[in-house]
C-alpha positions in Angstrom: 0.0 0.0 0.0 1.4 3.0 -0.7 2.4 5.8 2.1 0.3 8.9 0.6 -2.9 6.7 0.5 -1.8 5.6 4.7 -2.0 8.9 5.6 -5.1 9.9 3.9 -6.8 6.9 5.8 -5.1 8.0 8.8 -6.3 11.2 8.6 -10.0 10.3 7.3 -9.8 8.7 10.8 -8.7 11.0 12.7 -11.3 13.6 10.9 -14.5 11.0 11.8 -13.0 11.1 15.2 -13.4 15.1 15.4 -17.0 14.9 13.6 -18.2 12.1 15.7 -16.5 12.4 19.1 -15.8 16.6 18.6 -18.9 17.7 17.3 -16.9 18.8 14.4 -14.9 21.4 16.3 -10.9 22.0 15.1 -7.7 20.2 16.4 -6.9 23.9 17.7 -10.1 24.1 19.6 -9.5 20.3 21.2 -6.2 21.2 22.2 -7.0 24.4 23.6 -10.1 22.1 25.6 -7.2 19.9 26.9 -4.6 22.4 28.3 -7.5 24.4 30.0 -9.4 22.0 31.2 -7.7 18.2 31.3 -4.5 17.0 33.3 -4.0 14.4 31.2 -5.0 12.9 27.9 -5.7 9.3 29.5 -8.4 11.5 31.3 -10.2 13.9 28.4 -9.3 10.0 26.1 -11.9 8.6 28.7 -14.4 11.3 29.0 -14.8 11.5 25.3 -14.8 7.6 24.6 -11.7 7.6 22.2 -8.3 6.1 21.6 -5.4 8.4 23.5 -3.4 7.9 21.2 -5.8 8.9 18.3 -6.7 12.0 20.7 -2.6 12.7 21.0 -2.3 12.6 17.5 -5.5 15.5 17.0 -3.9 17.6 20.5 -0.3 17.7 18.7 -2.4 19.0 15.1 -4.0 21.4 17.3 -1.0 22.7 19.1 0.9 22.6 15.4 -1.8 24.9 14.5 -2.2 27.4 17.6 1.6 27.8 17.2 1.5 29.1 14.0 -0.3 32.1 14.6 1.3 35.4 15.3 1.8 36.8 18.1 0.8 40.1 19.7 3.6 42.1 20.5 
């Protein structure tokens, strides 16, 4: 199988994770959920009824993405 069409699965997963689980909200908006309100992702894994590691994988998008944006001086 090739490694283009792994991650698009991998991601189509990870996106009907968010839809289902999420209510559709961001990777940004998750992460910013878990650092202002979890300890742990074992915790917010269990509250939400997912995989942690699929849940790592969407906190460490959202983080990715909060990073980008400029900030205010």
């Amino acid at each position: 199988m090739n490694l283009s069409i792994l991650k698009t699965e991998k991601q189509n997963v990870l996106d009907n994770v968010r839809k289902e689980k999420f209510q559709g909200r961001s990777s940004e908006e998750i992460w910013l959920e878990y650092v202002n309100n979890y300890l742990t992702v074992s915790k917010m894994a269990e509250h939400y009824q997912v995989k942690e590691i699929q849940l790592e994988v969407i906190i460490n998008q959202g983080r990715i993405e909060n990073h980008k944006r400029p900030t205010k001086n």
